[in-house]
C-alpha positions, 0 to 999 in steps of 0.5 A: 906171422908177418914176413917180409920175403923176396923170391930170387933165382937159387944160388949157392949161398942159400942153405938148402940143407936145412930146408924141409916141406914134409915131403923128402922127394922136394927136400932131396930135389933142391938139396942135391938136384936143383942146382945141377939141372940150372947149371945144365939149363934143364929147368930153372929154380928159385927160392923164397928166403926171408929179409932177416935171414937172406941165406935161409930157404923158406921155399922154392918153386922150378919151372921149365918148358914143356908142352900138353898132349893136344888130346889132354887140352881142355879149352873152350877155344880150338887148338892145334893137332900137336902138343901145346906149348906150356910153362911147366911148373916141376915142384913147388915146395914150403917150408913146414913152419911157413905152410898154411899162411897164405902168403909164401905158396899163392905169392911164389905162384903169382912170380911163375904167373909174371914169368910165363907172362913175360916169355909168353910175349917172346915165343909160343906159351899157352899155358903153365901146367902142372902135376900136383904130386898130392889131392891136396896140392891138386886142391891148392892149385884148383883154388889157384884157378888151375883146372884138370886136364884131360889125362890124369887126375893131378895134372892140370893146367892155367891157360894165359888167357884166363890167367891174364882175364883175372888179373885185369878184372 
């Protein structure tokens, strides 16, 4: 299936209603809660709609700020004693028609990596974490070059530096 596709910040014109990834937490997340934490700076979210259909949502991924507990760090480098500061992607969601195409999750991942990138040149960003909410999103994300941190199996992270390695070759 091939798909011209843009990735903006969520908006009230996108309908979210009819969006659905299989899992009604991500479902009810965007539909009820997405724009109220924008509004509120908690975290920030943003959609993947196709060109064809600008106001349809193919899928959606938030991120906020946080930080990693320095005991759960995995480096080969040494940190500081007190939490890390990370870019923390809080859900990332595709619609079940568009799953499995290798195309709207790896792509909606590659803007995370341009934004942290972008505020890592600003203030202190180590790393983006993550807690795959499933073995096989923790799977996805591992093929992403995410590895697991130290306090949970679903909880894992990219430092920068790696990610900034691999883009650079």
């Amino acid at each position: 299936m091939e798909l011209d596709w843009e990735i903006v910040p969520l908006a009230t014109i996108y309908d979210v209603r009819a969006f659905d990834c299989g899992d009604e937490n991500l479902n009810l997340y965007i539909r009820q809660f997405a724009g109220h934490h924008a509004k509120r700076r908690i975290s920030k979210t943003f959609a993947a709609f196709p060109l064809d259909e600008p106001s349809r949502v193919i899928g959606y991924f938030t991120i906020a700020t946080g930080s990693v507990a320095a005991d759960a760090a995995v480096s080969d480098e040494s940190l500081p004693r007190h939490p890390i500061p990370v870019i923390h992607l809080a859900r990332l969601a595709v619609a079940t028609e568009y799953q499995g195409l290798g195309t709207i999750g790896p792509g909606m991942l590659g803007e995370v990596y341009d934004i942290a990138l972008r505020l890592s040149e600003e203030v202190g960003c180590y790393a983006i974490d993550v807690l795959a909410k499933t073995e096989r999103a923790r799977r996805f994300y591992e093929r992403q070059g995410f590895v697991q941190l130290k306090d949970g199996d679903l909880h894992l992270w990219l430092r920068l530096k790696d990610l900034r390695a691999s883009l650079h070759g």
